[in-house]
N, CA, C and O atoms as a DFTB+ gen file, in Angstrom:
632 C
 N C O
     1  1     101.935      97.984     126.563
     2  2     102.972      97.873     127.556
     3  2     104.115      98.811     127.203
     4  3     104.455      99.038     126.041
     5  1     104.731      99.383     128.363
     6  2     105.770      99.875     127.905
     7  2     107.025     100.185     128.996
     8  3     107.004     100.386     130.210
     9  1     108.258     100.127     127.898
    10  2     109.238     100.007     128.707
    11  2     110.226     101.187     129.303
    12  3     111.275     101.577     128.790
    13  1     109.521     101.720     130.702
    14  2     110.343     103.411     130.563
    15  2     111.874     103.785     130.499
    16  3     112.295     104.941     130.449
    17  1     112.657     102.630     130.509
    18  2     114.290     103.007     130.165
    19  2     114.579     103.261     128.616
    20  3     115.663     103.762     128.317
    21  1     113.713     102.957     127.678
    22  2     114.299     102.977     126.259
    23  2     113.254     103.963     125.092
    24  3     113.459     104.494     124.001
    25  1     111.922     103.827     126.145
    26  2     110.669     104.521     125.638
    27  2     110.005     104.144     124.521
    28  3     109.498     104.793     123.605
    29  1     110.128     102.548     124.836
    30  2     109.830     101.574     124.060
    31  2     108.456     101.082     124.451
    32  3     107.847     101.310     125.496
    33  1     108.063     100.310     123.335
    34  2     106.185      99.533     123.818
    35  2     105.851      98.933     122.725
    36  3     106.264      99.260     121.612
    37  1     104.806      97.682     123.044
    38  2     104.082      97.597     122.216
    39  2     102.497      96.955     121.689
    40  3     101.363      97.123     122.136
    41  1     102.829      96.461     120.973
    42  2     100.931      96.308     120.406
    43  2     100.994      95.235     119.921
    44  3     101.936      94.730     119.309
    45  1      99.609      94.658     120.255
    46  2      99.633      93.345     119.098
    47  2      98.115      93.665     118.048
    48  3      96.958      94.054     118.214
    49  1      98.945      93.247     117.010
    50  2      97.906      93.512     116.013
    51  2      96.272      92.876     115.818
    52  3      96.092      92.054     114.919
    53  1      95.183      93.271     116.644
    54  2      94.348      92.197     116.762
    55  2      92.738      93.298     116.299
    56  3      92.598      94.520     116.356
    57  1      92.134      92.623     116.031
    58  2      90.628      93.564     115.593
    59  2      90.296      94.444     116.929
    60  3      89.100      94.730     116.984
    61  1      90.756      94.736     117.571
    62  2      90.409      96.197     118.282
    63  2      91.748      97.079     117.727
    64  3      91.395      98.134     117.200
    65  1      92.630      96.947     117.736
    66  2      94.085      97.881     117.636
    67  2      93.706      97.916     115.684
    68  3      94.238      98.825     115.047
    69  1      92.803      96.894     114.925
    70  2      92.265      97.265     113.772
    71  2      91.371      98.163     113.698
    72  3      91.398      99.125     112.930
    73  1      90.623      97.937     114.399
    74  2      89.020      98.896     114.963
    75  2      89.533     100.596     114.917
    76  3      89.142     101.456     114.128
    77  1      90.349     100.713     115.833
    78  2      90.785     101.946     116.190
    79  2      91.181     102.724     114.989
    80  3      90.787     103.693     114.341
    81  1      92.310     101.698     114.991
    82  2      93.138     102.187     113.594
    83  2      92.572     103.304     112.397
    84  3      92.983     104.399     112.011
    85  1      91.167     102.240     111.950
    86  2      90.161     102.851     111.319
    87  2      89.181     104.018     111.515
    88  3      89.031     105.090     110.929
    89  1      88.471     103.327     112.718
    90  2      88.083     104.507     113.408
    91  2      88.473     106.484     113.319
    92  3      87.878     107.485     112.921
    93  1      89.968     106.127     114.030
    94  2      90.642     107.234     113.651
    95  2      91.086     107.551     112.902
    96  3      91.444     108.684     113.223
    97  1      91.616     107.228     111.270
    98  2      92.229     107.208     110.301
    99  2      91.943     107.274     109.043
   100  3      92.279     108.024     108.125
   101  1      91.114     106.164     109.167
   102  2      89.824     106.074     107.843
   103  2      89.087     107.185     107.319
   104  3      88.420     107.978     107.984
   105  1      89.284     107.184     105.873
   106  2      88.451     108.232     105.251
   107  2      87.016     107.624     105.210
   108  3      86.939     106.512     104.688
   109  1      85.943     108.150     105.652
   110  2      84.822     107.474     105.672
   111  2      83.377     108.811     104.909
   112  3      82.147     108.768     104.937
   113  1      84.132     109.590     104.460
   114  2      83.092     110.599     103.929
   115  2      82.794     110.111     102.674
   116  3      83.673     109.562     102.009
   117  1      81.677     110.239     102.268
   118  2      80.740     109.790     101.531
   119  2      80.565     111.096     100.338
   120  3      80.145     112.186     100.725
   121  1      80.926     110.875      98.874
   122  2      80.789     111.943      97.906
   123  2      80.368     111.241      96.921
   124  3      80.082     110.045      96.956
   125  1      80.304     112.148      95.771
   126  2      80.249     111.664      94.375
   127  2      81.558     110.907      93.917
   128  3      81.688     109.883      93.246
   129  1      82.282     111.564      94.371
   130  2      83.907     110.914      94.285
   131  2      84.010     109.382      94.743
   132  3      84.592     108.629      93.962
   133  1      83.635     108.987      95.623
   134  2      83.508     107.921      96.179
   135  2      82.717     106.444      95.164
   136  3      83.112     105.313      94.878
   137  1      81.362     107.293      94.860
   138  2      80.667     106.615      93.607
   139  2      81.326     106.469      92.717
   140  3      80.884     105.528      92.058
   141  1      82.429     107.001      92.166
   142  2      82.563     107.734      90.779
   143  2      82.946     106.400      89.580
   144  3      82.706     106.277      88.379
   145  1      83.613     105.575      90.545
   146  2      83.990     104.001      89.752
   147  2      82.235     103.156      89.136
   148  3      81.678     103.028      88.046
   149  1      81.863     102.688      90.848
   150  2      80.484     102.385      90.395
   151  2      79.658     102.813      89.477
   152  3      78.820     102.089      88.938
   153  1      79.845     104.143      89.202
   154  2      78.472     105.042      88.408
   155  2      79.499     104.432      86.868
   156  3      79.046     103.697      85.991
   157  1      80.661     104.893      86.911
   158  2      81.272     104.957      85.341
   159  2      80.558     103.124      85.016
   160  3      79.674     102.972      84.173
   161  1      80.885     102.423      85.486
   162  2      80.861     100.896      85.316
   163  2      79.104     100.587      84.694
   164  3      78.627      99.902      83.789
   165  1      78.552     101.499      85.733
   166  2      77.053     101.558      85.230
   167  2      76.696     101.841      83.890
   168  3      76.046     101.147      83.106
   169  1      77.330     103.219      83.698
   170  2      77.205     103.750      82.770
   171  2      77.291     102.771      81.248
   172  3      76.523     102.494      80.328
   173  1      79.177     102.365      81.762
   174  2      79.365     101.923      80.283
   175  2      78.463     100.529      80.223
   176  3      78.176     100.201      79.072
   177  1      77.962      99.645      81.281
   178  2      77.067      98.812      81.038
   179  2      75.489      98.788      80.430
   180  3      74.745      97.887      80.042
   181  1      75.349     100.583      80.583
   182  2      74.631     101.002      79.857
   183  2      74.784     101.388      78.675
   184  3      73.757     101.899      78.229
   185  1      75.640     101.361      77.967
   186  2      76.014     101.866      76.573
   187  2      76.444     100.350      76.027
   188  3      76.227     100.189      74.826
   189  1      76.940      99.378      76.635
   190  2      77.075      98.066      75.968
   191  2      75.580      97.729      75.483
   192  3      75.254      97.591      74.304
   193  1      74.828      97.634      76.462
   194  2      73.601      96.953      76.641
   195  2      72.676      97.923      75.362
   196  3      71.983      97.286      74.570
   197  1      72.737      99.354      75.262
   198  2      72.570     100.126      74.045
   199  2      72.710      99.223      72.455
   200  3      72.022      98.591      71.653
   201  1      74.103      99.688      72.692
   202  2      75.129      98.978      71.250
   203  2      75.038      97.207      71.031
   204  3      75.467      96.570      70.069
   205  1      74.447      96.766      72.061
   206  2      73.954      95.080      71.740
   207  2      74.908      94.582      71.579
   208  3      75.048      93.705      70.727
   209  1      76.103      95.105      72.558
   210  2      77.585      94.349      72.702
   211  2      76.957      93.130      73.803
   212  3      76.077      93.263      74.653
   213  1      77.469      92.354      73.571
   214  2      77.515      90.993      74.604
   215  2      76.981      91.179      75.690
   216  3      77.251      92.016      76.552
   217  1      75.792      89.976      75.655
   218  2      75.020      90.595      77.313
   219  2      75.785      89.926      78.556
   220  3      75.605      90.325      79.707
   221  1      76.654      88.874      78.228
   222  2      77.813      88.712      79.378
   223  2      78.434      90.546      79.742
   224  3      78.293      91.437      80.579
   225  1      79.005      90.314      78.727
   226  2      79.934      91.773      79.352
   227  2      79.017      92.724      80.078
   228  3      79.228      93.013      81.256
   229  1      78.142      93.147      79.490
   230  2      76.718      93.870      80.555
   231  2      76.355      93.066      81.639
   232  3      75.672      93.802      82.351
   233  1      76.418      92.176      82.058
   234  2      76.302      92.184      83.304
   235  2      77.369      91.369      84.260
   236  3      77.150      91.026      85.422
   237  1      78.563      91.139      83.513
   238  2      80.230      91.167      84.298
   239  2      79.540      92.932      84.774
   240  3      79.372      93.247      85.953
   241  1      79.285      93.708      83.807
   242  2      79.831      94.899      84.674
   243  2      78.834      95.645      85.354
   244  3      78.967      96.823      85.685
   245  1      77.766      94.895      85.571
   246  2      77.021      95.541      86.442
   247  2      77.312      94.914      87.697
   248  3      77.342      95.536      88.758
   249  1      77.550      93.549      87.569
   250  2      78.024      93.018      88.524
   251  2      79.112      93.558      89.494
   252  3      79.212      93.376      90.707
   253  1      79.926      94.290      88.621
   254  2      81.225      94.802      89.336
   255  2      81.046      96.013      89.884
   256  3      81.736      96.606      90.713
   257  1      79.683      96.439      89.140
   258  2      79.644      97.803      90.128
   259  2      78.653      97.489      91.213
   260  3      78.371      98.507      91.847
   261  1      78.045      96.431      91.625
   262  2      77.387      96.019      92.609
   263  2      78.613      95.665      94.007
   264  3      78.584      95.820      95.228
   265  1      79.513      95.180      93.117
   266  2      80.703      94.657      94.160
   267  2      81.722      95.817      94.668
   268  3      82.349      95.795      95.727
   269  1      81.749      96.918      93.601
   270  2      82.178      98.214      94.092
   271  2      81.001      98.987      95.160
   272  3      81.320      99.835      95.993
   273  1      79.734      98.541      94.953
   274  2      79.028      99.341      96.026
   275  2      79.173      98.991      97.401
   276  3      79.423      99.634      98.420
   277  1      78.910      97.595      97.105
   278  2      79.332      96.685      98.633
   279  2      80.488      96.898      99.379
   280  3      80.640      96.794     100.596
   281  1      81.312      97.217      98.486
   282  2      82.271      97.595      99.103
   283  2      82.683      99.222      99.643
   284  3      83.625      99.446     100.403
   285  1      81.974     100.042      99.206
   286  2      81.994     101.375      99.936
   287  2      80.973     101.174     101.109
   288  3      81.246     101.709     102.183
   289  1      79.715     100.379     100.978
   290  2      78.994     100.666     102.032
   291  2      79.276      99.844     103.161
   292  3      78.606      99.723     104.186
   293  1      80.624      99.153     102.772
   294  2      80.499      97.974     104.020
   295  2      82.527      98.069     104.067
   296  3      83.346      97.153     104.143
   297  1      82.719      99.542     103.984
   298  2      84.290      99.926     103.602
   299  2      84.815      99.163     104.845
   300  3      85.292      98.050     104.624
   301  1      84.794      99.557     105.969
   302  2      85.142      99.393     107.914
   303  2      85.191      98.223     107.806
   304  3      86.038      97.609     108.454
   305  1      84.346      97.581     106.998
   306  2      84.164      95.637     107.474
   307  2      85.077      95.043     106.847
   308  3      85.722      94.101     107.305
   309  1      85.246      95.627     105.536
   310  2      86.352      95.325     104.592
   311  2      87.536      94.927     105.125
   312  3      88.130      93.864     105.311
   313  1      87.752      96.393     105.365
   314  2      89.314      96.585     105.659
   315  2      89.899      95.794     106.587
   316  3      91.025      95.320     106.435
   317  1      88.831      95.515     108.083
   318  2      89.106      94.993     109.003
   319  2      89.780      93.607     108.644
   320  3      90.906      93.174     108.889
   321  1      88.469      92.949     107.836
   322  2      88.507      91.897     108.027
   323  2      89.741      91.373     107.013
   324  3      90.209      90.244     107.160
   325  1      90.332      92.483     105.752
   326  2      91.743      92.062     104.770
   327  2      92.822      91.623     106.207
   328  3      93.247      90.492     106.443
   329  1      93.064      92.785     106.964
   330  2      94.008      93.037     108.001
   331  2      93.675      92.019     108.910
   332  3      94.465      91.999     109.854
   333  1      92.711      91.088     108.976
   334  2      92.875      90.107     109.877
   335  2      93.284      88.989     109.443
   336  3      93.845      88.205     110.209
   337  1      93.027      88.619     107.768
   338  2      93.108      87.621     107.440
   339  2      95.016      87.834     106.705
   340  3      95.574      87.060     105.928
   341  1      95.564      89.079     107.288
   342  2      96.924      88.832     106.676
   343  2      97.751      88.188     107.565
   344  3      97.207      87.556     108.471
   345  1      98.978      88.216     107.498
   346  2      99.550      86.968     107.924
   347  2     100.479      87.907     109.463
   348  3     101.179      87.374     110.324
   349  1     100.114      89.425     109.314
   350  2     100.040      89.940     110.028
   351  2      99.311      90.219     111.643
   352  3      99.609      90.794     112.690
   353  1      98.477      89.622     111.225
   354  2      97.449      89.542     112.303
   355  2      97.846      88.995     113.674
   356  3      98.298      87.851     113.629
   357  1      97.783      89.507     114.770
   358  2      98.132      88.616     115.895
   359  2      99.698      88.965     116.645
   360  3     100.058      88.924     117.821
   361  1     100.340      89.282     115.504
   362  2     101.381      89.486     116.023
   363  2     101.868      90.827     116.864
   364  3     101.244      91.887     116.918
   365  1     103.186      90.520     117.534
   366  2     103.680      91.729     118.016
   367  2     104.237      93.023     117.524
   368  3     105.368      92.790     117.095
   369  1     104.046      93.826     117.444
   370  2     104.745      95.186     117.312
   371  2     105.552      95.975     118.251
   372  3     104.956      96.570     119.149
   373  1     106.592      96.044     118.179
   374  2     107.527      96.757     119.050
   375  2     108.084      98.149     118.363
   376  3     109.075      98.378     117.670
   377  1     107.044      98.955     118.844
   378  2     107.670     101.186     118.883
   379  2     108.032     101.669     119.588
   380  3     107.440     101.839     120.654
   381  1     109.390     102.199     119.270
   382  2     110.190     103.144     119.543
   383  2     110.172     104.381     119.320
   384  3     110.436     104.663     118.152
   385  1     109.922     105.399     120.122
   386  2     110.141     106.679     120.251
   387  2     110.785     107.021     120.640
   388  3     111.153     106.759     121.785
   389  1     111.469     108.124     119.569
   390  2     113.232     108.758     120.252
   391  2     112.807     110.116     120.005
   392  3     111.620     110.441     119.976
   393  1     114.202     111.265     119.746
   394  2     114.206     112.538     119.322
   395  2     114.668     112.109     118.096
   396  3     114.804     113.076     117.346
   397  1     115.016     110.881     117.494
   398  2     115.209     110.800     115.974
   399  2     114.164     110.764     115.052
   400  3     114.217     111.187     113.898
   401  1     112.768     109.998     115.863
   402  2     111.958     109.450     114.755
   403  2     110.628     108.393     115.622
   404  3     110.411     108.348     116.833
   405  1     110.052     107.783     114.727
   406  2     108.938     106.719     115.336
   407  2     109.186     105.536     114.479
   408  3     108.759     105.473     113.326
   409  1     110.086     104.319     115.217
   410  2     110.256     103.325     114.739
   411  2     109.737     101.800     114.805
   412  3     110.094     100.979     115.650
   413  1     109.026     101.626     113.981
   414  2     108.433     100.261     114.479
   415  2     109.046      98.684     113.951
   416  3     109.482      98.466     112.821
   417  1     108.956      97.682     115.065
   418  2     109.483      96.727     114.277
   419  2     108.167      95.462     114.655
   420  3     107.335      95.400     115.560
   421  1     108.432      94.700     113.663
   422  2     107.545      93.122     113.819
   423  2     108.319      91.972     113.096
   424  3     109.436      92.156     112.611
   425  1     107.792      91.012     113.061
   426  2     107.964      89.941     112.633
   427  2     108.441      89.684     111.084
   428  3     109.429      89.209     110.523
   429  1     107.149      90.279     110.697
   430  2     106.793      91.110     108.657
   431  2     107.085      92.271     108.165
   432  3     107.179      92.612     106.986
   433  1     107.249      92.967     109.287
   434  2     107.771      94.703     108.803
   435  2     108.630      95.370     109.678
   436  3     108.737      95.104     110.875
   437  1     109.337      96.375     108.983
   438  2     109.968      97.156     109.907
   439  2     109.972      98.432     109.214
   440  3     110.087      98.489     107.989
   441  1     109.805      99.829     110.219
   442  2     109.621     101.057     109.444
   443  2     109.782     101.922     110.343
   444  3     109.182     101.976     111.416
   445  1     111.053     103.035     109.723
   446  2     111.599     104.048     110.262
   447  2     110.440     105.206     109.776
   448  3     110.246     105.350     108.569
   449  1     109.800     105.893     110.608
   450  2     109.982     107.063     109.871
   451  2     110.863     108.539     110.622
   452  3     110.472     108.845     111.749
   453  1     111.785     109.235     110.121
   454  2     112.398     110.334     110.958
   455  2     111.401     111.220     111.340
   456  3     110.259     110.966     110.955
   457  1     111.595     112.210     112.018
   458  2     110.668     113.039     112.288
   459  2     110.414     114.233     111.208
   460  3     109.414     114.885     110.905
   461  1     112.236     114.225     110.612
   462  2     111.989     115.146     109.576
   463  2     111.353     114.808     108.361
   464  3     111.189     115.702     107.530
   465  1     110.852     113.304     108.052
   466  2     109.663     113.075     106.911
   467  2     108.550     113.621     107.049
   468  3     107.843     113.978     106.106
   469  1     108.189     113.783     108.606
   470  2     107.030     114.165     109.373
   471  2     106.236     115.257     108.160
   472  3     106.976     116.234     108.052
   473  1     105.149     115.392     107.344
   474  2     104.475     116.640     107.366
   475  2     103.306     117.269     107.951
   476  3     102.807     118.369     107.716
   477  1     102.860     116.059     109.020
   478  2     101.733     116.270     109.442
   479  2     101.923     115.318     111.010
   480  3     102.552     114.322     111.368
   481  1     101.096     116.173     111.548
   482  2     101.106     114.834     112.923
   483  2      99.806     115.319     113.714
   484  3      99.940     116.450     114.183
   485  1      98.940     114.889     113.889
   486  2      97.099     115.245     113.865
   487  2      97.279     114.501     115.480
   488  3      97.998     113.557     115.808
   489  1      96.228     115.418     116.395
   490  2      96.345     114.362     117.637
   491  2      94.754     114.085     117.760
   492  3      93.995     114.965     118.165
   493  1      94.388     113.033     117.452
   494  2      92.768     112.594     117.563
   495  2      92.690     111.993     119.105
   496  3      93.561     112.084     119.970
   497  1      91.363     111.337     119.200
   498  2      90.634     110.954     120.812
   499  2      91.740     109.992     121.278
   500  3      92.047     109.851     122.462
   501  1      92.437     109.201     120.030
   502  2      92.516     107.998     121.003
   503  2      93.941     107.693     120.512
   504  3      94.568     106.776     121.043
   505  1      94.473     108.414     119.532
   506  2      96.095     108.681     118.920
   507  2      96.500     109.608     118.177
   508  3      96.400     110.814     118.403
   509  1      96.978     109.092     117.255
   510  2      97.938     110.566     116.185
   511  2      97.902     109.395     115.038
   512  3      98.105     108.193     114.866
   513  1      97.482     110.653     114.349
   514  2      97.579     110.201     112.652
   515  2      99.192     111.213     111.945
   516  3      99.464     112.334     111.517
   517  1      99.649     110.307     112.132
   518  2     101.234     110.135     111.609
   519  2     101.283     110.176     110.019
   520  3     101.347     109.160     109.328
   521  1     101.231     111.877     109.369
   522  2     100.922     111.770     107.800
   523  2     102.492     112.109     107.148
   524  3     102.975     113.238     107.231
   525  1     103.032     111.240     106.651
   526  2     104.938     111.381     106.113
   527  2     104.604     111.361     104.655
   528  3     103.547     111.227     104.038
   529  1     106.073     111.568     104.246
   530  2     106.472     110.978     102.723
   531  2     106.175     109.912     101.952
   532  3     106.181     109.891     100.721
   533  1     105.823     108.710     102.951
   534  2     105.749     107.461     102.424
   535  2     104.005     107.101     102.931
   536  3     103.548     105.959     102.974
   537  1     103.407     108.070     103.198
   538  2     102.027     108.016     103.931
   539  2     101.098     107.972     104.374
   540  3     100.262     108.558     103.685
   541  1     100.677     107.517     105.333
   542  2      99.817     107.610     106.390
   543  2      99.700     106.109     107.015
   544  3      99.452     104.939     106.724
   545  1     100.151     107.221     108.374
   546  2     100.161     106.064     108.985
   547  2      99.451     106.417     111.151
   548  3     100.015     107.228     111.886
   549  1      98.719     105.905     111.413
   550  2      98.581     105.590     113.225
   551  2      98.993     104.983     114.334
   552  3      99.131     103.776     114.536
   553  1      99.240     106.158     115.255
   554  2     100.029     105.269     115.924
   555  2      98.465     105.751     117.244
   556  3      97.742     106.746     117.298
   557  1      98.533     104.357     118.175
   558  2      97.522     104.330     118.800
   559  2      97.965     105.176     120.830
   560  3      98.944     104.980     121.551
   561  1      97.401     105.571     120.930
   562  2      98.384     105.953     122.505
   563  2      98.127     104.794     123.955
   564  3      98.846     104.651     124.945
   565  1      96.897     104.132     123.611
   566  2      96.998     102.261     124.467
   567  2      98.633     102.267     124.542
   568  3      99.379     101.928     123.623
   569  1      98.975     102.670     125.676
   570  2     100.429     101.589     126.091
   571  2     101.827     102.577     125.606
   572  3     102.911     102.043     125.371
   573  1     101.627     103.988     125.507
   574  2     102.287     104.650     125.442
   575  2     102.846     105.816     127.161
   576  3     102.345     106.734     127.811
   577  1     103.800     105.197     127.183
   578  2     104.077     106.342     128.414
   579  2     103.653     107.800     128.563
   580  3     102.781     108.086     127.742
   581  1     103.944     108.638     129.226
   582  2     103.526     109.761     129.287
   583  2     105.068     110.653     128.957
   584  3     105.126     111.769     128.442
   585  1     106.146     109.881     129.375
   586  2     107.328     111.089     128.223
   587  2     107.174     110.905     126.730
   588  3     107.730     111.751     126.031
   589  1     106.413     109.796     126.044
   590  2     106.410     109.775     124.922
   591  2     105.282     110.689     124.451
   592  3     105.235     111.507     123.532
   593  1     104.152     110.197     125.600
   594  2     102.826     111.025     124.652
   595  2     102.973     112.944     125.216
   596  3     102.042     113.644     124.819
   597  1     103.777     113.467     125.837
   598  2     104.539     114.658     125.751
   599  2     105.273     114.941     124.848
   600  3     105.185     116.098     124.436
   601  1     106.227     114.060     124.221
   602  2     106.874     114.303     123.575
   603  2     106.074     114.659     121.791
   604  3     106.294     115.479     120.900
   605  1     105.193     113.620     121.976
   606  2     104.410     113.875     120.311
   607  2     103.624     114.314     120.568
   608  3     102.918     114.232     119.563
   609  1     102.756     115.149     121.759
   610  2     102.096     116.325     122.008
   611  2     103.263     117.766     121.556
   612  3     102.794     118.710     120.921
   613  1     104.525     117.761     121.905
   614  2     104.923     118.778     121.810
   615  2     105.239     118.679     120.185
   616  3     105.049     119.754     119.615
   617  1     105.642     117.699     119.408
   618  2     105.230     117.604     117.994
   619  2     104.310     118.774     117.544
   620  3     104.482     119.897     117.069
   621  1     103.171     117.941     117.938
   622  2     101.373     118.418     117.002
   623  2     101.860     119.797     117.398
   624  3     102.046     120.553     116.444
   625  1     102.065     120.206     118.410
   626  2     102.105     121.517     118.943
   627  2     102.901     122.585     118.076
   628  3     102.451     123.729     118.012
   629  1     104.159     122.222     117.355
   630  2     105.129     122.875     117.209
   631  2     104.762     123.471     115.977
   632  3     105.522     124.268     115.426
């Protein structure tokens, strides 16, 4: 929704406005880098299990790199589901777009960022990945006017 005298709107935080979020935002590429926890954990569970250190501790840590795998291959489900179960969830968000900045307020948070923190401003399918000083962050364009989404078109642009 949005309000065209102040160029105000907003969102409620719910597993689609999560969905997206991710969707567009989320690092989801797949490397060695990504492994790199799991494999070390392996490893040294392989060098315990060598040295006939404690077969608890060998398999606390195989265990943990089973729970680090699960968790890269099932990253999207993760995340979703932290962000639903916070106390965040559900609620309203009210953003403001000015020529100062992109300001959001809620219930649990509130966050300025100026434009001059700005170092990045990416325009994807379905918003802008908003990359600052303090960063990264999405803002979704669902429910954004058209002087605003001009206005952070002429952003990306500049």
């Amino acid at each position: 929704m949005t309000n065209k005298d102040t160029n105000t709107s907003y969102y409620i935080l719910n597993r689609e406005h999560f969905s997206e979020c991710f969707d567009e935002s989320g690092d989801t590429a797949a490397s060695l880098k990504t492994y790199r926890q799991a494999i070390l954990l392996i490893i040294m569970a392989g060098v315990f299990f060598v040295m006939e250190i404690g077969g608890y501790v060998v398999w606390f840590l195989l265990c943990l790199s089973v729970v680090e795998l699960l968790s890269i291959r099932y990253k999207r489900s993760w995340w979703i589901a932290r962000q639903m179960l916070s106390r965040s969830a559900g609620s309203k968000v009210t953003i403001r777009i000015d020529d100062q900045g992109i300001f959001t307020d809620s219930a649990y948070h509130q966050q300025g960022i100026l434009w001059s923190d700005i170092t990045e401003l990416k325009n994807t399918e379905k918003g802008f990945v908003v990359i600052h000083n303090s960063g990264t962050s999405y803002l979704s364009r669902s429910g954004l006017d058209e002087d605003v989404l001009a206005l952070l078109t002429a952003k990306v642009n500049r």
